[in-house]
Every structure is written in C-alpha cells, then in structure tokens.
C-alpha positions as a Markdown table, in Angstrom:
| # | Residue | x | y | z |
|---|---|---|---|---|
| 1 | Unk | 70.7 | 116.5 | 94.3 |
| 2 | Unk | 74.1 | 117.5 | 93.3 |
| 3 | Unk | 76.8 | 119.5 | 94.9 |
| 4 | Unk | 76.2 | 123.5 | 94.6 |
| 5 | Unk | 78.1 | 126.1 | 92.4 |
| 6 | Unk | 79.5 | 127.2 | 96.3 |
| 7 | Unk | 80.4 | 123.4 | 96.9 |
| 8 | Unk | 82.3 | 122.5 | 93.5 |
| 9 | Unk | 83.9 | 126.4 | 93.9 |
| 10 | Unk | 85.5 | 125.1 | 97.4 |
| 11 | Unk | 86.6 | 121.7 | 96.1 |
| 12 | Unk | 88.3 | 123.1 | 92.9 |
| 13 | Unk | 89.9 | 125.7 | 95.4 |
| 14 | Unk | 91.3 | 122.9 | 97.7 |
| 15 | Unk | 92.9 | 120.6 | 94.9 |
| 16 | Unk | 94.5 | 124.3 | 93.5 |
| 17 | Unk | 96.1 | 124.0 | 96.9 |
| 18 | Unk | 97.5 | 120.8 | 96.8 |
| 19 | Unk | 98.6 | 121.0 | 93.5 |
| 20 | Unk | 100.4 | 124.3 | 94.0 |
| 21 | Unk | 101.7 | 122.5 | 97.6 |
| 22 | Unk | 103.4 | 120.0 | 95.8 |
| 23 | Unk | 104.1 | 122.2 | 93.2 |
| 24 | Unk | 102.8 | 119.6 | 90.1 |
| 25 | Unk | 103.0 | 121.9 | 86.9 |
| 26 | Unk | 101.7 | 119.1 | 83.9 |
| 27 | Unk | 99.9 | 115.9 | 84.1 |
| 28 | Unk | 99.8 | 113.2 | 85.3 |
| 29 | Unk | 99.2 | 114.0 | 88.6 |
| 30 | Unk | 101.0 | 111.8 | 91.1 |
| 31 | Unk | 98.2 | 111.2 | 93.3 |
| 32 | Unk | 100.4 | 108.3 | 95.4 |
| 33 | Unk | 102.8 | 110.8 | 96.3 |
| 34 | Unk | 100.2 | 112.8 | 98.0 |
| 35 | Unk | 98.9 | 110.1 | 99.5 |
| 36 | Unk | 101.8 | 108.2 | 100.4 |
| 37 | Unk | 103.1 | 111.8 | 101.7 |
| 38 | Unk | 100.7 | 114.3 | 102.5 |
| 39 | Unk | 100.8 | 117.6 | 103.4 |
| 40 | Unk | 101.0 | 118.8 | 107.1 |
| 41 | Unk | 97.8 | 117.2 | 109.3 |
| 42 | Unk | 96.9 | 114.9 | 106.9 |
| 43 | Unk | 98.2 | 111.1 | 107.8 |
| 44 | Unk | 99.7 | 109.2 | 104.8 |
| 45 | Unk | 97.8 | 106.2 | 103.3 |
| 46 | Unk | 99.2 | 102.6 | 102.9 |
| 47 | Unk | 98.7 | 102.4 | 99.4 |
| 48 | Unk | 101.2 | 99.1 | 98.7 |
| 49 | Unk | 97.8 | 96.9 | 98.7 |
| 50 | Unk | 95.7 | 99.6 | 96.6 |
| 51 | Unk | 96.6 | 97.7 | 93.8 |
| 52 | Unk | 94.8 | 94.2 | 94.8 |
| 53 | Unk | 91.3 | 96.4 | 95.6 |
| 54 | Unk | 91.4 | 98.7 | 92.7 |
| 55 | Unk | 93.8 | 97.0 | 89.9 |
| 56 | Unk | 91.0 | 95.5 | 88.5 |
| 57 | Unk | 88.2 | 97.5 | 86.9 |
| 58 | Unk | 86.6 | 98.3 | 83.3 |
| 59 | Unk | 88.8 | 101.3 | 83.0 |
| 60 | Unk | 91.9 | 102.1 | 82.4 |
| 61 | Unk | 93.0 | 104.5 | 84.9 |
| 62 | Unk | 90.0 | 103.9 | 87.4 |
| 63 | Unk | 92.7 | 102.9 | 90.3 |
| 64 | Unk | 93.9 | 106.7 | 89.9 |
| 65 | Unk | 90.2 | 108.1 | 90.4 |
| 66 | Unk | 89.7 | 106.0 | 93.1 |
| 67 | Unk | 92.8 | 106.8 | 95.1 |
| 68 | Unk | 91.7 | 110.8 | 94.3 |
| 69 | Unk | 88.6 | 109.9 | 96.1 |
| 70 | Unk | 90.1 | 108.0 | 99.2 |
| 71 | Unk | 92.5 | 111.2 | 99.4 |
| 72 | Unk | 88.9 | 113.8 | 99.6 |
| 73 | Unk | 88.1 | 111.1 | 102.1 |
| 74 | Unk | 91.4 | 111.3 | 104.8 |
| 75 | Unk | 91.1 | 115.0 | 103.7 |
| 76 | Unk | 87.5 | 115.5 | 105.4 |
| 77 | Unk | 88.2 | 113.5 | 108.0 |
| 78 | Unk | 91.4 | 115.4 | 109.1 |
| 79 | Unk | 90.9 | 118.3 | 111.3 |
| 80 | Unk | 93.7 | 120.5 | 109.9 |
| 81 | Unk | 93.9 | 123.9 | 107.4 |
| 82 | Unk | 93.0 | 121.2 | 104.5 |
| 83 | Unk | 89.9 | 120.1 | 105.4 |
| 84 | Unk | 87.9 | 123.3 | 106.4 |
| 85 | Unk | 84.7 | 121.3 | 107.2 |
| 86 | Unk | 84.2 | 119.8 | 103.5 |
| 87 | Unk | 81.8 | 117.1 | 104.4 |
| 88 | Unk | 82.2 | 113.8 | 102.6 |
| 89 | Unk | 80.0 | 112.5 | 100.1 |
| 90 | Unk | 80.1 | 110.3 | 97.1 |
| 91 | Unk | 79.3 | 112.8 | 94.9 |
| 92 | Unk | 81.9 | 115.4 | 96.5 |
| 93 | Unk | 84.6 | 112.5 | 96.2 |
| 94 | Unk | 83.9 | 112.1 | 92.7 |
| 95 | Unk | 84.3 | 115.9 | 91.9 |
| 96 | Unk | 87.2 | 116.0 | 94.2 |
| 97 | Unk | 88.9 | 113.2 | 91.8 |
| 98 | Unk | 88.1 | 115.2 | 88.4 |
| 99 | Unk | 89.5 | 118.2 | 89.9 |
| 100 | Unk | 92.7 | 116.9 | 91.5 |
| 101 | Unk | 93.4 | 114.7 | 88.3 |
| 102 | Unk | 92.1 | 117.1 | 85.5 |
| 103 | Unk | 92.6 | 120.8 | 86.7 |
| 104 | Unk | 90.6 | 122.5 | 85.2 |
| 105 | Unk | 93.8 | 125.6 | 83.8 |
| 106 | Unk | 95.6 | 122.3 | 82.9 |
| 107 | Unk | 92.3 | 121.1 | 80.8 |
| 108 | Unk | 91.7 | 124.5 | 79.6 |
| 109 | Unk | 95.1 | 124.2 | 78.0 |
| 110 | Unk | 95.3 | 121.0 | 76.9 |
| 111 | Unk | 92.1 | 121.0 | 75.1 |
| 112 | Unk | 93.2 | 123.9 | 72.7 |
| 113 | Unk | 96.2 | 122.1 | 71.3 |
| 114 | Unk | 94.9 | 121.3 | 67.7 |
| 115 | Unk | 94.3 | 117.6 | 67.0 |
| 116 | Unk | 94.2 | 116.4 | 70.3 |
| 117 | Unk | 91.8 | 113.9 | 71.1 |
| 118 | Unk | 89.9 | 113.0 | 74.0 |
| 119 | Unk | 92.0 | 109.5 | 73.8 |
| 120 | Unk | 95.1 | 111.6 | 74.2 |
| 121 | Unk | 93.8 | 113.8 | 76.7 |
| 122 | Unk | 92.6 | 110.5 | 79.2 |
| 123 | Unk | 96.3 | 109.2 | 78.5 |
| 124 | Unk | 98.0 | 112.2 | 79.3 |
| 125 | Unk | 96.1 | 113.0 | 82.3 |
| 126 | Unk | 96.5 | 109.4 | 83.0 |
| 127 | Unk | 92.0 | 109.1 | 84.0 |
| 128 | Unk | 89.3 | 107.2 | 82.2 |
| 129 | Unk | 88.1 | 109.0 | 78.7 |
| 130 | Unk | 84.9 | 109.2 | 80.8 |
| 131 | Unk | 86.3 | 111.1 | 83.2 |
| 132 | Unk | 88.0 | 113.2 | 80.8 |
| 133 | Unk | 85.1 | 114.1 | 78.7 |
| 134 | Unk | 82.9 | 114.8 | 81.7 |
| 135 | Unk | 85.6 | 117.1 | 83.3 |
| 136 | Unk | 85.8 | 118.8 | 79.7 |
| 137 | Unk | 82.0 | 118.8 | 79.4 |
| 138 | Unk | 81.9 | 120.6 | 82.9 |
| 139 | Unk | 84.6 | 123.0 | 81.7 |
| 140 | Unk | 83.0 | 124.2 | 78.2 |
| 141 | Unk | 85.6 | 122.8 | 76.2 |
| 142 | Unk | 85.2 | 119.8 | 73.5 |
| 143 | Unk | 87.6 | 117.9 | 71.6 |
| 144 | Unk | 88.0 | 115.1 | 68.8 |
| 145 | Unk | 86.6 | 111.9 | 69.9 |
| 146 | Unk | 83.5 | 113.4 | 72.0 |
| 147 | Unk | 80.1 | 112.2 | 71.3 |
C-alpha cells in the first residue's frame, strides 16, 4: 500500500525535530541517547539488553535501524507534542528509521562530496548500504557503488 506523500512529509518533519532537539549536526546519529534520554513525554528505553536481541543480524548496522524503529514505536504510543497521532505501522517504522538515521539535508550533502561511495556513506551514517542506497534512491541522489 505504502505510506502517502502527506504521511512520509509528517515523519521527515518529526525526526527534523528531534534532531534539531538534540541539536545532532553530522552523522552518526546517536540514536541510544535519544532513547536512553528522550525528550519531554516520551519515557526512556532500557536499551542495556538491546544488544542480545538485535546484535546479531546480516547487516552491519541493522541494531541501529532497529532501535530507530522501537523509538517511532514509544514515539506513537506516547501521548505528548511528539507523537501528534502518527499511527504505528511497519512500514511507518521503517521510514521513521531512514529519516532519523539518514536526513535527508545531511544525505543531500554528503552524497555531493566527489568520490564518495555508498560504502562510505553506510559507514559514516553508521546504517546498512541498503538502507543507505534506498534513502538516497528516495532522495534523487546516486553515488559510486549503486547498482
């Protein structure tokens, strides 16, 4: 089905928030901190155990996408200025964790640097290549090292 243009729009307006609350300015972005202490009306997450349940996986990285996700997650079901009714879905979580991980002026930037590679790029931003390259794919922007 797919989340609308109004739907990715709110999401990439909510992790502008949270990166401008914490006031992150380059990647990697420290998604355990916000978790570990979020904003006002969010409660933090016990992430010490994170590591057993998502330390493990095909990609490099993936423990960072997934922690992005359970953030969305405690973020829709918090009833404070941060959640503003985003209803939770897989496919919303995933975006979420793109956007939060990758923004999208950071990725803008980032991908005009000459010779950068989408191996660099997934190591700076500290995500999966896929989820680099898909997050640059959704952006316009291409780079050495995508098919």
């Amino acid at each position: 089905m797919g989340l609308s243009a109004e739907e990715q729009r709110r999401i990439e307006k909510l992790s502008t928030r949270l990166i401008g609350h914490y006031e992150f300015d380059q990647p990697p972005v420290p998604v355990e901190k916000i978790l570990s202490a979020p904003p006002e009306g969010l409660n933090s997450v016990d992430i010490s155990d994170l590591s057993l349940v998502f330390g493990i996986g095909e990609h490099r990285y993936e423990y960072r996408m997934a922690m992005a996700r359970l953030l969305y997650r405690e973020i829709c079901r918090a009833s404070s200025k941060w959640a503003e009714g985003f209803p939770y879905s897989n496919e919303a979580a995933r975006y979420f964790a793109a956007s939060l991980l990758v923004p999208e002026q950071w990725a803008i930037k980032s991908a005009r640097r000459p010779f950068v590679s989408l191996q660099q790029l997934s190591e700076d931003y500290q995500v999966p290549e896929y989820a680099m390259a898909s997050r640059l794919v959704k952006l316009g922007k291409r780079v050495k090292g995508m098919s």
